[in-house]
C-alpha positions in Angstrom: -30.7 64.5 167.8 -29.7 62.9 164.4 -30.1 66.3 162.9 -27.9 67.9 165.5 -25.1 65.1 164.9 -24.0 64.0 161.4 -21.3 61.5 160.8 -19.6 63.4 157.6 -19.5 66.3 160.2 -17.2 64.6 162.4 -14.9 62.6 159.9 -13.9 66.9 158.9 -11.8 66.8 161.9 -8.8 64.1 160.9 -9.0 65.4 157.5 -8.3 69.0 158.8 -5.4 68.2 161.3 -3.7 65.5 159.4 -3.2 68.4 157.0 -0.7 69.7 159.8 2.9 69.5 159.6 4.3 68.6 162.5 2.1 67.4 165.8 2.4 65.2 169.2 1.7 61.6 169.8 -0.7 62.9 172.1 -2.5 65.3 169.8 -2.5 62.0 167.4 -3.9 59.9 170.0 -6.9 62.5 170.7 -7.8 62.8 167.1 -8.0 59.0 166.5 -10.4 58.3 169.7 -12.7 61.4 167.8 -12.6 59.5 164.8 -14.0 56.1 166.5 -16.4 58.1 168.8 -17.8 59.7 164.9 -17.9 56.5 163.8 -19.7 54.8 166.6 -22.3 57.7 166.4 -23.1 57.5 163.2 -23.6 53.6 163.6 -25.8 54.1 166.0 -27.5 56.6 164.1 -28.7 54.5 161.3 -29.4 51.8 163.7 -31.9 54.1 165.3 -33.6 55.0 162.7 -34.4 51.1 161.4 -34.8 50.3 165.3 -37.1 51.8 167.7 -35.5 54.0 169.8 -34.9 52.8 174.0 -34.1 55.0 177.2 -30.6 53.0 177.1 -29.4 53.9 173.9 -31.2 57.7 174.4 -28.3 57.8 177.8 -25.6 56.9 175.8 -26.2 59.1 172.7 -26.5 61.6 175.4 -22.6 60.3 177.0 -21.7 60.7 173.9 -22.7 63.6 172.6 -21.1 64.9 175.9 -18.1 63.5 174.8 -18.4 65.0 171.4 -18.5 68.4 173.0 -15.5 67.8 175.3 -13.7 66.2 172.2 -14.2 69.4 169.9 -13.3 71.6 172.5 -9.6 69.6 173.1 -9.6 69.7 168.6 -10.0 73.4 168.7 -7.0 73.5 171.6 -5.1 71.2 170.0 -5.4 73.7 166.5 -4.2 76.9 168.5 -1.2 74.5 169.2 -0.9 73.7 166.3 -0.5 77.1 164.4 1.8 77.9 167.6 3.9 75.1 166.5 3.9 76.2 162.9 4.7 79.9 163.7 7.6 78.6 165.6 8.7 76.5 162.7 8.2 78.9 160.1 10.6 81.1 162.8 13.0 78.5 163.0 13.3 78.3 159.2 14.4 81.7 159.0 16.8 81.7 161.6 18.4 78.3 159.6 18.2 80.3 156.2 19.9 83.4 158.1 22.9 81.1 159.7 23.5 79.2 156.1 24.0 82.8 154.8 26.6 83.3 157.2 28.6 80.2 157.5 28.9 80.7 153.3 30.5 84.2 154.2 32.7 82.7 156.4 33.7 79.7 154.3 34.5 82.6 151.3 36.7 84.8 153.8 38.4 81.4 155.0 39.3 80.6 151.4 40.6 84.2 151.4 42.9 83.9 154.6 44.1 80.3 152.8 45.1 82.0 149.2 47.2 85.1 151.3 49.0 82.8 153.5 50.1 80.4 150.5 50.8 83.8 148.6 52.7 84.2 152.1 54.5 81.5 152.6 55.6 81.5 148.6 57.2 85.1 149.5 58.6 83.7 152.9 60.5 80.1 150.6 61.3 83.1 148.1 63.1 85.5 151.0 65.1 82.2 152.5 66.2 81.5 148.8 67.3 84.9 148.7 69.5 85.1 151.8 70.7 81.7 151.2 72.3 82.6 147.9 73.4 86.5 149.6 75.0 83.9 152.5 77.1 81.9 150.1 77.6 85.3 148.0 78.8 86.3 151.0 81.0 83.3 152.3 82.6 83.4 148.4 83.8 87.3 148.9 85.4 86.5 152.1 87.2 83.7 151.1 88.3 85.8 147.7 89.4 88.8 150.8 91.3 86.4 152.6 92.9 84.7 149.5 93.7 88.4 148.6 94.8 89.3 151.4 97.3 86.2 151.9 98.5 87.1 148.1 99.1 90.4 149.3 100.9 89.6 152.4 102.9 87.0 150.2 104.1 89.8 147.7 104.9 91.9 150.5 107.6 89.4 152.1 108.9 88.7 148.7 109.2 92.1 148.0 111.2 92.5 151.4 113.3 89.1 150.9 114.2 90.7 146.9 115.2 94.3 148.3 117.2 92.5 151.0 118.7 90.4 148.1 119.5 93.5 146.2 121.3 95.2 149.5 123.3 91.9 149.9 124.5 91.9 146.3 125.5 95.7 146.5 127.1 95.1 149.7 128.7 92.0 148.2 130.0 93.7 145.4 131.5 96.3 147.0 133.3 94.3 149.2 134.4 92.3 146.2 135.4 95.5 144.4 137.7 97.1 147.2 139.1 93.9 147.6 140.2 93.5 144.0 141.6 96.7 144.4 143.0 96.1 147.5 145.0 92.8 145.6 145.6 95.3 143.0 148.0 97.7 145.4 149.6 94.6 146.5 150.6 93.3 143.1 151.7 96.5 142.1 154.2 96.7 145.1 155.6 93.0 144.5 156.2 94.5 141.2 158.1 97.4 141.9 160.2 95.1 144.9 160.8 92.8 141.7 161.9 96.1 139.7 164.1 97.3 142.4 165.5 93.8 143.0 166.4 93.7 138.7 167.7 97.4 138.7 170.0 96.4 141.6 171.2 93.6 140.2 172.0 95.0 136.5 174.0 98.2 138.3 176.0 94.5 139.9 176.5 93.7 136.3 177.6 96.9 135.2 180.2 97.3 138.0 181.6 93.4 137.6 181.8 94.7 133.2 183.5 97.7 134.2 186.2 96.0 136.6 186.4 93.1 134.0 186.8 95.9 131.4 189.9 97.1 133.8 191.4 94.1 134.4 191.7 92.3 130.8 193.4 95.4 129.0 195.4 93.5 127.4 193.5 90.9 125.7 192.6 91.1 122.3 189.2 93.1 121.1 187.7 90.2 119.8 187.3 88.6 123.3 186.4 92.1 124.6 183.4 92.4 122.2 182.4 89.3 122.8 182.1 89.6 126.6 180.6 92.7 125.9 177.9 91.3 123.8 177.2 88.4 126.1 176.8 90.6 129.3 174.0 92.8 127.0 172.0 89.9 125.8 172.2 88.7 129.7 170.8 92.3 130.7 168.3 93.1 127.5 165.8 90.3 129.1 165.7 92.1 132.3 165.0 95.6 131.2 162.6 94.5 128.5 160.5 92.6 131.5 161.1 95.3 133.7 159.0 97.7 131.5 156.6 95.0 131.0 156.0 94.3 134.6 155.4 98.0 135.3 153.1 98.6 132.6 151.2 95.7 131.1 150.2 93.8 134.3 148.3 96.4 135.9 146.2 97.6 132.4 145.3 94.2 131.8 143.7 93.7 135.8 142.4 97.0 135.0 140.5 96.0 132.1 139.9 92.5 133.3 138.1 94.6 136.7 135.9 96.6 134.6 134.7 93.5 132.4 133.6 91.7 135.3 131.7 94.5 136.8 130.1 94.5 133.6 129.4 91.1 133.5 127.9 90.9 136.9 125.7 93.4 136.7 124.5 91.8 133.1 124.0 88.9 135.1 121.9 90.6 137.8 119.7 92.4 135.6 118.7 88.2 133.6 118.2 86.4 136.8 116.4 89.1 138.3 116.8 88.4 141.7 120.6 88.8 142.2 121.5 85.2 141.8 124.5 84.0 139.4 124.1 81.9 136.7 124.8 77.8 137.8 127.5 78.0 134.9 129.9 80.5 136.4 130.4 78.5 139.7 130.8 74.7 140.2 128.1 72.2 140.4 129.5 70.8 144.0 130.7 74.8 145.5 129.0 76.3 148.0 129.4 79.0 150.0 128.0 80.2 153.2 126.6 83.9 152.3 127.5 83.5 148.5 124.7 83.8 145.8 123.5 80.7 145.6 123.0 80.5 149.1 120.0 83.0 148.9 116.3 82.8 148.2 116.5 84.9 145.5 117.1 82.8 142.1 114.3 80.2 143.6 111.8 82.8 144.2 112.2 84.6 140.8 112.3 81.1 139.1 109.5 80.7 136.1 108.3 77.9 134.1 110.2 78.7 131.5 113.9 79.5 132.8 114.5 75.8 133.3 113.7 75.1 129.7 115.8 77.9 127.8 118.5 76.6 129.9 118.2 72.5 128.4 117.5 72.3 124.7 114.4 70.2 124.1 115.5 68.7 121.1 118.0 66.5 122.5 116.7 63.4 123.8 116.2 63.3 128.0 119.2 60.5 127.3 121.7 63.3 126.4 120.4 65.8 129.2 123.3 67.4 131.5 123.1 66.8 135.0 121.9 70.6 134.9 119.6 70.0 132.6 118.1 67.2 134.5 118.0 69.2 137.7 116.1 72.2 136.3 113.4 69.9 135.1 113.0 68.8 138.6 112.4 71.9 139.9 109.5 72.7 137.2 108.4 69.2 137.8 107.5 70.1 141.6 110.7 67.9 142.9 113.1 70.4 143.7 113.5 69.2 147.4 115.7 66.3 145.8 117.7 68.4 143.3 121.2 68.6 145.5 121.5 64.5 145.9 120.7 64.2 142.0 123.1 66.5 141.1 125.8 64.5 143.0 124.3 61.1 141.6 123.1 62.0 138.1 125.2 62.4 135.2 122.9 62.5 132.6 119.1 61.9 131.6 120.6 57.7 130.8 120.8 57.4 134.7 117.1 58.3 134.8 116.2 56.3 132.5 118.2 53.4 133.0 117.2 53.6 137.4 115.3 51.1 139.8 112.6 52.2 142.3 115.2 51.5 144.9 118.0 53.3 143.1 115.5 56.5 143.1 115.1 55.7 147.2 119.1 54.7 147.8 120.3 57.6 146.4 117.8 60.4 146.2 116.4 59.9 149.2 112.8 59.9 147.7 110.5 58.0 150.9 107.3 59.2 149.4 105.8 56.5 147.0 103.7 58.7 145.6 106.8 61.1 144.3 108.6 58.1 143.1 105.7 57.3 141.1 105.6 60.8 139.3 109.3 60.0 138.5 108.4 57.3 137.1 105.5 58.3 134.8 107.5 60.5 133.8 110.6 58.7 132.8 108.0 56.4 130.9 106.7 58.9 128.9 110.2 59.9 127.7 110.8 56.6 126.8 108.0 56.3 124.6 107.8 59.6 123.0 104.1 59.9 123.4 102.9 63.1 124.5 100.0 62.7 126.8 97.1 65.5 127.3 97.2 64.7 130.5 101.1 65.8 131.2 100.1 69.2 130.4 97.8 69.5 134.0 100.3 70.5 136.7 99.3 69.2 140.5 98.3 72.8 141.2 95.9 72.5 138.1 94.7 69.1 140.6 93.6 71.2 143.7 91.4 73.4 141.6 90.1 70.5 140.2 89.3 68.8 143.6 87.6 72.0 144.5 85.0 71.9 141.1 84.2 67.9 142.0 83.7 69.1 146.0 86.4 67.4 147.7 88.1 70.5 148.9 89.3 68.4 152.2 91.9 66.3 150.4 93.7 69.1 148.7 96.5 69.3 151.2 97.7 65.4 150.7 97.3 65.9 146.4 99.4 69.0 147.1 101.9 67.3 149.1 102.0 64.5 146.9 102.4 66.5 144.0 99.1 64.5 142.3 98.7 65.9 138.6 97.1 65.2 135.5 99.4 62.2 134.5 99.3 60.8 138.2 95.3 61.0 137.9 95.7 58.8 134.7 96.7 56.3 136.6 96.0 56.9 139.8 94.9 53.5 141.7 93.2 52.3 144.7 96.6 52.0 147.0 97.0 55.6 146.0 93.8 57.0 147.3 94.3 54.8 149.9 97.9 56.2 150.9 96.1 59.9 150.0 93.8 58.9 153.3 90.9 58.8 150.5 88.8 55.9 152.3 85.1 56.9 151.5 83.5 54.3 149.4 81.2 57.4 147.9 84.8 59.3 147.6 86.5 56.8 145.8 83.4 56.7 143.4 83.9 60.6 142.8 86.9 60.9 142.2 86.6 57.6 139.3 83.7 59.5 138.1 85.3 62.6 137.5 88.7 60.9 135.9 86.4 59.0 133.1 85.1 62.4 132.6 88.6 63.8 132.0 89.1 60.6 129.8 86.0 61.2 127.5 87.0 65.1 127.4 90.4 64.6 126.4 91.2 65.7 129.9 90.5 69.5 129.0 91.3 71.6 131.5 87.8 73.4 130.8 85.5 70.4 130.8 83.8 71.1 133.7 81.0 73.7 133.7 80.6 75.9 136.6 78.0 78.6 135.6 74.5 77.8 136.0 72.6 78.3 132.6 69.0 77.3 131.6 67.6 75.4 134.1 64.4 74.0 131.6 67.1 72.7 128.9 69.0 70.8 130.7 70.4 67.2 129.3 72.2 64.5 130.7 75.2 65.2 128.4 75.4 68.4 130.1 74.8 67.5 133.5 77.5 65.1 133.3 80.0 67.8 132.9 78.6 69.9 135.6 80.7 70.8 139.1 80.0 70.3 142.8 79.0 74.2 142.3 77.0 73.9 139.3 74.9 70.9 141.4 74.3 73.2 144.5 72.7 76.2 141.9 70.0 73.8 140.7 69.2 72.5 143.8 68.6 76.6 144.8 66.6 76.8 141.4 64.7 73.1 142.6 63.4 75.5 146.0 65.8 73.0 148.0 68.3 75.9 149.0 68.3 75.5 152.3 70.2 71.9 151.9 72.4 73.3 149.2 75.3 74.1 151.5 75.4 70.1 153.1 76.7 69.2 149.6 80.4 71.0 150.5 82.8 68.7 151.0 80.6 65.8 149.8 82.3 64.9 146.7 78.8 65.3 144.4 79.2 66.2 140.7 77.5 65.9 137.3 80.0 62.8 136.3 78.9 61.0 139.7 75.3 61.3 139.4 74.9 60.3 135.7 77.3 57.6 135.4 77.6 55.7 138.6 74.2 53.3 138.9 73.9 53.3 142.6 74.1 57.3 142.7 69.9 57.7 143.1 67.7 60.3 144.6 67.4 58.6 148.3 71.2 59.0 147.8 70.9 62.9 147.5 68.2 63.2 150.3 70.6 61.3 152.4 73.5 63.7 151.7 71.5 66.9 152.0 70.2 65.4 155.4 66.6 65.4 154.1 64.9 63.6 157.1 63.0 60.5 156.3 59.6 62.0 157.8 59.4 64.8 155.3 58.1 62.3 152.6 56.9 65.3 150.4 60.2 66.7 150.4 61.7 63.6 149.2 59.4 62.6 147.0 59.5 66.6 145.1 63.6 65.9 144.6 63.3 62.7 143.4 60.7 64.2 140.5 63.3 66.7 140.0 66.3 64.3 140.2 64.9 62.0 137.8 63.6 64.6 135.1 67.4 65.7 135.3 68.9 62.3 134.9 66.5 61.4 131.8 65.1 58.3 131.2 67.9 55.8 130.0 69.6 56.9 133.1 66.7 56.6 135.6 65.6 53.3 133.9 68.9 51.7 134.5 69.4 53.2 137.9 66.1 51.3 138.7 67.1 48.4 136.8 70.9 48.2 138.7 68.6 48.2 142.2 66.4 46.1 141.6 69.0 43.7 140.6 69.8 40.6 143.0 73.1 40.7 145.6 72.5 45.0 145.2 73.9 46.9 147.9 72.9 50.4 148.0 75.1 53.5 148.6 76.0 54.8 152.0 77.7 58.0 153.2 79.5 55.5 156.2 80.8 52.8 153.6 84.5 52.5 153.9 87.4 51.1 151.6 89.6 48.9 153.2 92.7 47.5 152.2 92.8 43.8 150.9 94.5 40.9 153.6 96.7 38.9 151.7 97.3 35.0 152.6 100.9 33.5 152.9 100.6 32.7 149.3 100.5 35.5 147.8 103.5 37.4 149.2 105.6 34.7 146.4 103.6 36.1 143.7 104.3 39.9 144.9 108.1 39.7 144.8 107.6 38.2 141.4 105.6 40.8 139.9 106.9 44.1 139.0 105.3 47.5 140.3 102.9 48.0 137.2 101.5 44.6 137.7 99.6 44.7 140.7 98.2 48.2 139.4 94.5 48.3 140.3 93.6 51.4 138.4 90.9 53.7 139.4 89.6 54.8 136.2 92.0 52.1 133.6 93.6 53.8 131.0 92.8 50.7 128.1 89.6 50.6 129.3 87.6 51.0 126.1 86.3 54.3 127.1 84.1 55.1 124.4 84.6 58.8 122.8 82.0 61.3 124.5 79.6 63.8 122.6 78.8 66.6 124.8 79.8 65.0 127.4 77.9 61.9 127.2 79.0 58.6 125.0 77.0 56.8 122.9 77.2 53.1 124.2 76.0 49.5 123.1 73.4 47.9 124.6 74.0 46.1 128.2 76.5 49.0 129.5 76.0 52.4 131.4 77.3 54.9 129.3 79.9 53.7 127.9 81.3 53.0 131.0 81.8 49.5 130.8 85.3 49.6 132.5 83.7 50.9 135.6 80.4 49.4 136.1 80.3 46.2 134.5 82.9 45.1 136.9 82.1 44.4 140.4 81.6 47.5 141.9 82.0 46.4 145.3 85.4 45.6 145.0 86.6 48.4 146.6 86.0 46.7 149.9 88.2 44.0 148.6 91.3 46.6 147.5 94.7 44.4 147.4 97.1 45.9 150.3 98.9 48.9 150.1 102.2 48.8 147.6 
């Protein structure tokens, strides 16, 4: 019995399956009650052999070995399990090695789909760019069509009105003519009346000398000849104007006729349209139907006729009243030409006028016109030639178009705003130009100290895009509403490019006013506030094209206490003034009270490239501007 059962025999079995993987708390549970039934046995074995042996203990080694049998028969059961468990592992494995192999394929065609549909959508930002710029190409070739086509419909009726003119004048002229020689035919028969009426009366003569002749016979000769000699010097006068008046009157009309023709067709072919020139009839005639009563001498008018006609040498003191009047009409003023000429008598009457004067008798309402008069008058009087004289108020509307504040051009027009009237243009004047955006008011003050530091050159401001990746700020400060919306397209924002018509955006705005920033320009192109990436790629872009000074002060102005940032809704109102102050305005004269825009004295530094070199503690050189309060445009002093 001991040589049948051997205790190192049955500790094999927990070594063997403890080698296995993976196996139930059941299986574990079976191999531990082996291992205590081996180590009981073999206990009992060695007590048996120091021990004689009894029937008891020979019954239980007999249970036990039972037991034994019964236990290796579960172990060898539990190691077909065991190997079916391991089979299906092993299985397992490979299906997990087989589905890792495919979720790596997937994940490299997913990265795939990712790189074509950015490749995609780059294509898609690059086809809306596209037809954005094709759209405003598009919107910029009708407006040209239609300005054409106006032009064209323009020439057309001016072409009609002069060929009209030209019929009137011929018809004029003819009628003239036969009437001349209609006068003619008359004169000529008062003049033979008259030479009948003389030959009668010396045959009267010559009858009363013959019966005188008859009837003093007998007086001496001497009293004869003498009577004789009187009666002949009485007729000689009458036969020597006789032959005058037959001859010498009508050669002389004659010649006189064919001299005027001349001259009025002289005349004709200067003036170009048919008109006469103002010194062959009188300042105060006029006739229904005559010459001057047409269109045609206003239409065929240029800039320079009205100053061959006044001699620029001579002081505006010692003008004529004609003089005076022509440079009204090339000064845009033409509508109040008839009451100067009946109030003016020279340039000194200019000069030497009141504001009320100006409104008494030239009936000039608009405040606005009177103040061109003015700054006009001024500049005679001080012989300084300003730069700004030579920009004409059609010069203006092109220039309110570049700075994109094409809605106001109609009032500047009417006004007759130009370069001299921007010089000193002033918050009352915007005001009266229905100008009352806060952000307006700021463009338009931008864009005048940029006509200041440019010497206001026509040509200052660039239109044309150029290299987007050398841009500085002394170029972007010169740069037009235009010029803005092609870098935003070369930014990828051109589908907001076209909310910046109308919105009064330029180089001069966003360089030198301080409260001009980026979440300024998203709020413009109606960048919503949820598209943070959107807003957060312009302002890397707007602050790389402001540059550094200008970004740092920009941050500096805002973070600066009682700051108040920059709204599209802010408005400009106009100042209430107390009881006490009315005293003060009747004392003060009209330049006083002036609350320029962009002042004149201001100390505007000179500009290089478009850009001034300042001291330290001012933006730019624009000291006159920002160092003030630049929220005084909400406090603007009541309209003049």
């Amino acid at each position: 019995m001991a040589g049948r059962l051997n205790p190192s025999h049955c500790f094999l079995f927990p070594i063997v399956y403890l080698s296995v993987n993976s196996f139930s708390f059941e299986k574990c549970e079976a191999i531990h009650r082996l291992c205590s039934i081996s180590h009981i046995t073999g206990t009992l074995y060695s007590f048996n052999c120091h021990i004689p042996a009894a029937c008891s203990y020979q019954e239980r080694l007999s249970r036990l070995e039972g037991d034994k049998e019964s236990l290796v028969l579960q172990v060898s059961v539990l190691t077909d399990q065991v190997e079916a468990q391991g089979e299906k592992i092993r299985d397992l494995e490979s299906s997990l090695e087989e589905h890792q192999h495919k979720l790596n394929s997937t994940e490299e065609m997913l990265q795939q789909e990712l790189l074509s549909r950015t490749a995609l959508e780059s294509q898609k930002l690059d086809l809306i760019d596209e037809v954005s710029y094709l759209k405003l190409k598009l919107v910029g070739m009708e407006e040209r069509q239609n300005h054409n086509v106006e032009r064209q419909h323009k020439a057309e009726v001016l072409c009609k009105w002069i060929c009209l003119i030209y019929v009137f004048i011929y018809f004029k002229f003819v009628y003239t003519y036969l009437f001349s020689k209609q006068g003619l035919f008359q004169e000529l028969r008062l003049l033979k009346n008259k030479v009948d009426e003389l030959e009668d009366e010396k045959s009267q003569y010559e009858r009363k000398l013959k019966a005188t002749k008859v009837l003093s016979q007998n007086r001496s000769s001497a009293t004869t000849e003498r009577m004789e000699d009187t009666s002949m010097s009485d007729l000689s006068p009458v036969s020597s104007g006789v032959d005058s008046g037959q001859q010498s009157p009508v050669s002389q009309e004659n010649m006189k006729n064919k001299k005027s023709i001349r001259k009025l067709w002289g005349k004709i072919r200067r003036t170009q349209s048919g008109g006469l020139q103002g010194d062959d009839l009188e300042p105060t005639e006029f006739r229904r139907g005559g010459f001057r009563a047409t269109a045609g001498p206003r239409l065929a008018r240029t800039p320079d006729s009205g100053r061959s006609v006044r001699d620029m040498s001579l002081p505006f003191s010692k003008w004529t009243t004609e003089q005076v009047c022509g440079w009204l009409e090339d000064y845009g003023l033409g509508q109040y030409v008839n009451l100067t000429r009946q109030w003016v008598i020279s340039g000194q009457t200019l000069l030497s006028a009141t504001p009320q004067e100006f409104e008494k008798e030239m009936a000039i309402k608009h405040p606005l016109h009177r103040k061109k008069l003015q700054l006009a008058l001024r500049s005679f009087s001080n012989k300084a030639m300003e730069k700004s004289s030579e920009l004409d108020h059609m010069w203006v509307t092109r220039w309110l178009d570049d700075i994109g504040l094409p809605q106001y051009k109609d009032q500047f027009h009417e006004s007759r705003v130009d370069g001299r009237m921007l010089q000193y243009l002033t918050v009352n004047d915007l005001l009266f130009l229905k100008v009352t955006s806060q952000l307006h008011h700021l463009s338009i003050k931008c864009a005048i100290h940029v006509l200041h530091a440019n010497k206001f050159n026509p040509s200052c401001l660039r239109r044309r895009p150029g290299d987007e990746n050398k841009t500085s700020p002394s170029e972007v400060v010169q740069w037009s509403n235009h010029r803005v919306m092609e870098w935003l397209r070369s930014v990828d924002l051109a589908e907001y490019a076209p909310n910046l018509r109308g919105s009064g955006v330029h180089g001069g705005l966003i360089i030198l006013e301080p409260r001009f920033n980026s979440e300024t320009l998203a709020m413009l192109l109606n960048i919503p506030p949820q598209k943070t990436l959107l807003r957060r790629h312009l302002a890397t872009n707007f602050n790389s094209l402001v540059g550094l000074q200008a970004q740092q002060e920009k941050r500096e102005y805002a973070n600066a206490s009682g700051h108040t940032p920059l709204t599209t809704t802010a408005k400009v109102r106009p100042k209430k003034l107390g009881f006490t102050n009315f005293s003060h305005l009747r004392k003060r004269r009209p330049d006083d009270s002036a609350d320029y825009i962009c002042p004149v004295d201001g100390g505007i530094s000179p500009i290089l490239n478009g850009i001034s070199h300042r001291p330290q503690g001012s933006f730019r050189g624009l000291s006159p501007i920002v160092d003030r309060d630049t929220d005084r445009l909400d406090q603007v002093v009541s309209k003049s």
